[in-house]
Each structure stands twice: as structure tokens, then as C-alpha cells.
Backbone bond lengths (Angstrom), bond angles and torsions (degrees), N, CA, C in turn:
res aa  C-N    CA-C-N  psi(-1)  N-CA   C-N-CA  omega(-1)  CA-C   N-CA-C  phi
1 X - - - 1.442 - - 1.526 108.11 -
2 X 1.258 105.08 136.41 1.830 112.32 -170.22 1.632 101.28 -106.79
3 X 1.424 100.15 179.13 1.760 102.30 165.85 1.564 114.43 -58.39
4 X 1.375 109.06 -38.85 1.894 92.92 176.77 1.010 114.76 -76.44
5 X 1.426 123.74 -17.41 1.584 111.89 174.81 1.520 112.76 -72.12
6 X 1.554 111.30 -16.97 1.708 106.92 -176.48 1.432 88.85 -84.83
7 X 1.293 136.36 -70.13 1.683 130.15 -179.09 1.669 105.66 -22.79
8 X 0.957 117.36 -75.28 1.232 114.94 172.61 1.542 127.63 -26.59
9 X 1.317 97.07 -58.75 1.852 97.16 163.79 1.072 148.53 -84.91
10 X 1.609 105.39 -6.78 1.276 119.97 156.66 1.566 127.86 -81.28
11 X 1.511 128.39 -18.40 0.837 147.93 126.63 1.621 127.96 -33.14
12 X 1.329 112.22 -71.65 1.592 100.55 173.98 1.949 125.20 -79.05
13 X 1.418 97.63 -2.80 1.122 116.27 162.32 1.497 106.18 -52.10
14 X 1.685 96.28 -76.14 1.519 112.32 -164.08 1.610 112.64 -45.87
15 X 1.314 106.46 -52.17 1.895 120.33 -169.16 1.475 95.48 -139.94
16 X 1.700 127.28 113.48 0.803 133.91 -159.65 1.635 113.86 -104.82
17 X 1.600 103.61 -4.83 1.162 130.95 162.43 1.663 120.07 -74.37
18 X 0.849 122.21 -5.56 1.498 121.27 -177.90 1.195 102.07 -77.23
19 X 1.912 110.39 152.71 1.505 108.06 -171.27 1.577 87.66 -97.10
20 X 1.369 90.46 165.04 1.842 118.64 172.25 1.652 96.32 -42.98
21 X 1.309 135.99 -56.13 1.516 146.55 -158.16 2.057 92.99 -75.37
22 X 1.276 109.97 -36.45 1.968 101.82 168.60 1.318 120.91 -87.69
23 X 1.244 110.78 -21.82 1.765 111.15 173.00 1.488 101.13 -77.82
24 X 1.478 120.48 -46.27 1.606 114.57 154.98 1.502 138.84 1.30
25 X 1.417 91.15 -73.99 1.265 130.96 178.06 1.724 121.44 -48.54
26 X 1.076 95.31 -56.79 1.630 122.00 161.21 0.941 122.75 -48.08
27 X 1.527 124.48 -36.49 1.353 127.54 -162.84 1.639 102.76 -134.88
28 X 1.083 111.97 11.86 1.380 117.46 -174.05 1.599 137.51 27.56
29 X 1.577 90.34 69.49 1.646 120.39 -174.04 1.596 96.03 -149.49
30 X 1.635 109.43 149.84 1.378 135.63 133.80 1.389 114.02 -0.26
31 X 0.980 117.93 120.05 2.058 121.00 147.78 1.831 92.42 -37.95
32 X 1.180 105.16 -73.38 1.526 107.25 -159.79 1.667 106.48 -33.18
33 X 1.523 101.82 -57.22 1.558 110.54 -172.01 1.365 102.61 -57.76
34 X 1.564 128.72 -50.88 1.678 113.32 178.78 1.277 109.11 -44.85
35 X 1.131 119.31 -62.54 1.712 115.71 -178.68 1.110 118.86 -45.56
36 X 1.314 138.39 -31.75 1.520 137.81 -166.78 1.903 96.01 -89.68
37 X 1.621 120.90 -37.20 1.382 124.80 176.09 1.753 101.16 -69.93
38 X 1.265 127.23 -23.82 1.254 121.04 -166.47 1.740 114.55 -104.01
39 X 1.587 103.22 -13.36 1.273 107.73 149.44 1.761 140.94 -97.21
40 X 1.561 78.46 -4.23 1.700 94.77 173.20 1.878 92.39 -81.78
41 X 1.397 127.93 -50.84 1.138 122.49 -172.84 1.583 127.75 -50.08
42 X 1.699 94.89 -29.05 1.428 107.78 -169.17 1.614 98.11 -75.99
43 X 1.257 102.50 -45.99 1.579 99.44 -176.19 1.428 124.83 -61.87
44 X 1.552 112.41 -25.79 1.262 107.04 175.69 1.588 126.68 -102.96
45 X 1.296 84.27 23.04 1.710 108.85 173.57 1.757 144.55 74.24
46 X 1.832 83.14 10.76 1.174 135.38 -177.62 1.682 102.12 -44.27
47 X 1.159 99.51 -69.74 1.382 121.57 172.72 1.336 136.34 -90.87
48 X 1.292 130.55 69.79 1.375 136.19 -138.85 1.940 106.66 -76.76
49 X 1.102 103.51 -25.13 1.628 102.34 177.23 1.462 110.03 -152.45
50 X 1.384 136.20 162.76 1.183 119.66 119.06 1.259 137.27 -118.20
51 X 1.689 132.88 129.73 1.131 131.50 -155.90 2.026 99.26 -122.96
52 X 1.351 96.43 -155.94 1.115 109.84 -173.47 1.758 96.20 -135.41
53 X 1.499 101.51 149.41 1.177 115.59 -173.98 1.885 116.65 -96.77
54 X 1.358 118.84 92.54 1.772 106.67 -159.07 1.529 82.44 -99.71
55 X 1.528 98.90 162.47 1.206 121.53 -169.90 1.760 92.45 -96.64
56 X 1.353 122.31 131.19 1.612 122.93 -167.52 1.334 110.38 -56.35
57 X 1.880 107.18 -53.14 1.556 105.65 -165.23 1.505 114.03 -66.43
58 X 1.472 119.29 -15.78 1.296 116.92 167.96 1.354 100.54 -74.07
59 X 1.324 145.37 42.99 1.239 121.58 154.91 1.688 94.65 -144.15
60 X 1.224 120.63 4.06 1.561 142.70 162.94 1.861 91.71 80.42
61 X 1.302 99.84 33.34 2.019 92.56 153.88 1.644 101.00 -110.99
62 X 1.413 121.74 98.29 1.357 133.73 -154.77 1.889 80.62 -112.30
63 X 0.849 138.70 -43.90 1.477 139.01 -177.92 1.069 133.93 -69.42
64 X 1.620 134.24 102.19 1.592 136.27 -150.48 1.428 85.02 -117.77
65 X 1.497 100.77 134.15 1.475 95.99 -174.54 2.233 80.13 -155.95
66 X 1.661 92.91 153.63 0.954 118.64 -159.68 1.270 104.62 -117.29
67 X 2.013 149.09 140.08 1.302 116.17 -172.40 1.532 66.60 -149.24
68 X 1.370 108.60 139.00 1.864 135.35 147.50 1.446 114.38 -85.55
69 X 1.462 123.74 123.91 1.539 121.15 -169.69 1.760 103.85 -140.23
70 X 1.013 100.82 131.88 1.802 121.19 177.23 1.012 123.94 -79.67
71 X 1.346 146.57 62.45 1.296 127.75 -161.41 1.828 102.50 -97.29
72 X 1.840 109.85 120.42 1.356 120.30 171.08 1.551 111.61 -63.87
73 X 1.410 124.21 -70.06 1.210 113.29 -171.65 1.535 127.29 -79.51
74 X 0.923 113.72 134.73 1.413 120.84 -166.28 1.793 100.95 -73.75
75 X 1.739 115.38 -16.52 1.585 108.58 -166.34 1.418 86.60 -77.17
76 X 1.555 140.94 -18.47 1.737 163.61 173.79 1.370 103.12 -51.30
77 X 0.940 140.94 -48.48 1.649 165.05 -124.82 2.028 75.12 -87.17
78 X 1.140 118.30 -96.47 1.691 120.97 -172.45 1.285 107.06 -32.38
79 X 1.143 116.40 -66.18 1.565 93.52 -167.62 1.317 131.43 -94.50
80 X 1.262 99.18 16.92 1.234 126.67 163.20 1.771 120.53 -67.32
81 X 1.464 91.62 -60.74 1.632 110.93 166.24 1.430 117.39 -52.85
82 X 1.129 104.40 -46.94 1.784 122.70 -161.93 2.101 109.01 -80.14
83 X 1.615 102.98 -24.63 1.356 109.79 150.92 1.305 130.54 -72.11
84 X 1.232 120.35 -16.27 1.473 139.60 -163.99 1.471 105.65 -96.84
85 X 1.685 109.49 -57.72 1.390 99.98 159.10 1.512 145.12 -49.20
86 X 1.847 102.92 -29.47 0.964 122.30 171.05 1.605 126.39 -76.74
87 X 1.391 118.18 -12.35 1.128 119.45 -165.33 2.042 99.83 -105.25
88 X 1.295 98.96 134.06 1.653 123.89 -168.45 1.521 89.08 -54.25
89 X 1.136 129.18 -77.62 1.685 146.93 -145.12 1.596 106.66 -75.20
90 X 1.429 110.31 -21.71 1.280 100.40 163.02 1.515 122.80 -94.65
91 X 1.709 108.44 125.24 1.660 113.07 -166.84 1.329 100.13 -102.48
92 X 1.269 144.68 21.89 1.449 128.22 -170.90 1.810 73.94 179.51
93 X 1.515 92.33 151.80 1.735 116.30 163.52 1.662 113.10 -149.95
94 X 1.363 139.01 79.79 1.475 135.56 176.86 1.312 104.16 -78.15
95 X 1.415 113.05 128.86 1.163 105.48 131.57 1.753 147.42 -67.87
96 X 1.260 116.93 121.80 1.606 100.06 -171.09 1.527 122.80 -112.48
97 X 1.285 115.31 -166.40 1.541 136.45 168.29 1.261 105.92 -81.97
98 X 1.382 109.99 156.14 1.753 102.00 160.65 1.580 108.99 96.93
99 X 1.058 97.07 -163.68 1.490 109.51 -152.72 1.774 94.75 -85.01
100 X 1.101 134.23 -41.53 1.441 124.23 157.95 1.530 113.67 -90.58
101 X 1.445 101.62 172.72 1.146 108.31 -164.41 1.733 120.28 -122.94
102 X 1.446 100.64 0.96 1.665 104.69 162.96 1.544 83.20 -165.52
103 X 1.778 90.86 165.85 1.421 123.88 167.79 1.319 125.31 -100.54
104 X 1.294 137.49 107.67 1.459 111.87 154.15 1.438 134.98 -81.32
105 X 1.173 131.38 -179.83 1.691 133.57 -149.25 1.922 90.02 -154.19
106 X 1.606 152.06 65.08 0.761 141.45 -118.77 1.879 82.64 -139.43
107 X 1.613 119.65 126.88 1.062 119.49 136.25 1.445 132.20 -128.01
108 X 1.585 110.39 137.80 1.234 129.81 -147.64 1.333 123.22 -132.34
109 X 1.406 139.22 131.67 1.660 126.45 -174.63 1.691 117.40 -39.61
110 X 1.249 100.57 -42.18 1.519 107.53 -171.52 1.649 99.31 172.14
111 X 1.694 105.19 -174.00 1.381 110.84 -144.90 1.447 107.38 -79.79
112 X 1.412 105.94 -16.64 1.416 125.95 175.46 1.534 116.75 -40.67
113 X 1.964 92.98 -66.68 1.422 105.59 165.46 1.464 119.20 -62.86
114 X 1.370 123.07 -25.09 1.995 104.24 167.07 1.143 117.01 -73.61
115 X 1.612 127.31 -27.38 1.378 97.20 167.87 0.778 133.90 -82.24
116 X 1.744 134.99 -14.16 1.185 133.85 156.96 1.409 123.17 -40.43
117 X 1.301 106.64 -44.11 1.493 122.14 173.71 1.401 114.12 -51.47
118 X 1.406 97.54 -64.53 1.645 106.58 -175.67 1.483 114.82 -63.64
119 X 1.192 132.02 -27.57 1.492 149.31 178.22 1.297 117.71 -74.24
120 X 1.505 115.08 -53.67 1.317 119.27 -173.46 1.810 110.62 -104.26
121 X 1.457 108.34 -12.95 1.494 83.81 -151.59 1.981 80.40 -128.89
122 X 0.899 124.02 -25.88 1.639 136.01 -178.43 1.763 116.34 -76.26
123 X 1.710 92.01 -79.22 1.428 86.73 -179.88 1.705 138.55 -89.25
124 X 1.499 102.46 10.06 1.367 113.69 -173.01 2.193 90.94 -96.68
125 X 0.982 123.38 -10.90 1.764 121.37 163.25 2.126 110.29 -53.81
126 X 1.033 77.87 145.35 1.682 92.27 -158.39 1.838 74.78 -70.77
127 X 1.504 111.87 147.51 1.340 135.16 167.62 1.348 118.43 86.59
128 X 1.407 107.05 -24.63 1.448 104.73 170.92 1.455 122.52 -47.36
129 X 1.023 134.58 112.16 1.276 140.88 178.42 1.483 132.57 -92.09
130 X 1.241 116.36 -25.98 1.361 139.92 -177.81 1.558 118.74 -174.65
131 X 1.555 112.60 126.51 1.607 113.08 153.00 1.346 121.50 -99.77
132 X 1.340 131.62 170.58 1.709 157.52 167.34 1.217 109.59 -122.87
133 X 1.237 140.93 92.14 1.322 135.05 158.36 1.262 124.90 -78.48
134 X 1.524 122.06 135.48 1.432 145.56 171.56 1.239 120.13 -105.66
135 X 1.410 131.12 107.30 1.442 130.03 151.83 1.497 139.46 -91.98
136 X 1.107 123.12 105.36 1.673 121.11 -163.05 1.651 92.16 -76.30
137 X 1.641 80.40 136.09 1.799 87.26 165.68 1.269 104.39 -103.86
138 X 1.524 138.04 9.40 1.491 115.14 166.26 1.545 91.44 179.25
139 X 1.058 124.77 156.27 1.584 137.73 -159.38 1.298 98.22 -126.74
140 X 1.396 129.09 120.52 1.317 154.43 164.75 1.934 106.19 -70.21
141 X 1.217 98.94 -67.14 1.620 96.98 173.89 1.547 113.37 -139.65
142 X 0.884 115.93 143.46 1.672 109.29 160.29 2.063 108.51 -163.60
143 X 1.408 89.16 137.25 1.012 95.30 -164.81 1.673 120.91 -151.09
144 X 1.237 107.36 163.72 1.614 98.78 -168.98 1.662 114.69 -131.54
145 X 1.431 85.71 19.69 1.867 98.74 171.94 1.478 109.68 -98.93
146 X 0.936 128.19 126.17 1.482 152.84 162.05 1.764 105.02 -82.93
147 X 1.638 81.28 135.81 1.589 103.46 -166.68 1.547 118.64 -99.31
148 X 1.830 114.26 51.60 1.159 130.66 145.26 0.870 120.63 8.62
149 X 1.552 132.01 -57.47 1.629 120.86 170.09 1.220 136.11 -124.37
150 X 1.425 97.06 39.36 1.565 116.77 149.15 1.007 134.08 -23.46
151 X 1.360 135.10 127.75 1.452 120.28 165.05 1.526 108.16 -62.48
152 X 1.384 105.27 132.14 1.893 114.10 167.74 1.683 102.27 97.93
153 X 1.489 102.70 -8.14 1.608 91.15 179.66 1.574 95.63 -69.81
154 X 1.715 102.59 177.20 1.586 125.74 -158.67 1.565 96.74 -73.21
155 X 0.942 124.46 126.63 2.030 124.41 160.60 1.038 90.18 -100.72
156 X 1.594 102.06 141.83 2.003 104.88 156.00 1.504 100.41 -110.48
């Protein structure tokens, strides 16, 4: 990946609406050539999707809630994961260091719907051992653009 390939992605990062002929512009190439850099990217996995960014409470999941989870048995570990993938409300799953052993990233109508979650669909999974729940009362930043031209990011 070169400097136009970071212009390029910092750009359709930012406004994902811009045509091939304004990301162009930016980086001083062709529509044609963005497209040929933006299908070389896709293929090499550079670019894993492109979506659209909705604002939650317009879809009435107004509740960002955060969950720390323990899982003891490691035979727990799969279907543990494989529920996580499966489950709508969870937007992020880390595994971590430390005293728990993944994160969730959870948005939800309200608290109603986490405990249901946490009650019926979280802690009754074989290995779970313990949760920590987190509720943000208001979000300073969050975001899903990556900073391409960072100082210290990777050049090839």
C-alpha cells in the first residue's frame, strides 16, 4: 500500500459517498485509476466492507453498554465465541489479558433488554463464570475510521 492508497482511504473512510472522480481529485488520479486501487484493495483484504454509518438512537438502540466475561473452561471457549458471533446486540467481541477473558461492545434498547441478554442468553452458556457490566452514559468519541496516515503507520 502506497501514499495514494492511504489518500484513498482516508477519504472514503471519512465520506463514503464521494464519487471515484472526488476521491480522484484528492489524490491526483483518474476515477478509473481509484477504482482499479479500490478493487485491488478489496481483493487483498485491505478493505473488508463498505457500509454505512447509522446513528443507534435512530434505530431506538439508545443504550451502549460494555460487558467483562470469565470464561473457566477452555472446552467453553467455542461456543462461547460462536454465540457471540451469533448474537445481533453484540458489536465487538475481544479477547483479553487479565483477569477476564473477553470484552463485549453491546448496543441495546435499554436495560430491560441487557438483562434479558445477560440472564437468558450470556450467563446460562456453559463456562461462563463471571460478568462486569458497563454502561456509558454518553460517548465522547467513537469511531470506525482508522488513521491511515499517521505518523508510524505501516508503509510497504
Amino acid at each position: 500500500m502506497d501514499d495514494l492508497d492511504r489518500i484513498i482511504i482516508d477519504r472514503l473512510q471519512a465520506d463514503g459517498t464521494l464519487t471515484y472522480a472526488e476521491i480522484g481529485a484528492a489524490a491526483g488520479l483518474s476515477a478509473s485509476a481509484v477504482n482499479d486501487r479500490l478493487k485491488r484493495l478489496r481483493a487483498e483484504g485491505v478493505i473488508r466492507r463498505m457500509t454505512a454509518d447509522i446513528e443507534p438512537a435512530a434505530l431506538g438502540l439508545s443504550l451502549l453498554a460494555f460487558v467483562l466475561v470469565a470464561v473457566k473452561e477452555p472446552q467453553g471457549e467455542g461456543r462461547f465465541r460462536e454465540a457471540m458471533k451469533a448474537a445481533p446486540e453484540v458489536l465487538e467481541c475481544h479477547h483479553l489479558t487479565g483477569d477476564f477473558s473477553y470484552l463485549l461492545k453491546l448496543r441495546l434498547r435499554d436495560t430491560a433488554q441487557l438483562e434479558e441478554f445477560l440472564m437468558d442468553r450470556l450467563k446460562p452458556l456453559a463456562g461462563v463464570d463471571r460478568t462486569h457490566t458497563l454502561i456509558a452514559l454518553s460517548t465522547v468519541k467513537e469511531t470506525h475510521i482508522l488513521p491511515a496516515s499517521l505518523p508510524g503507520a505501516v508503509h510497504a
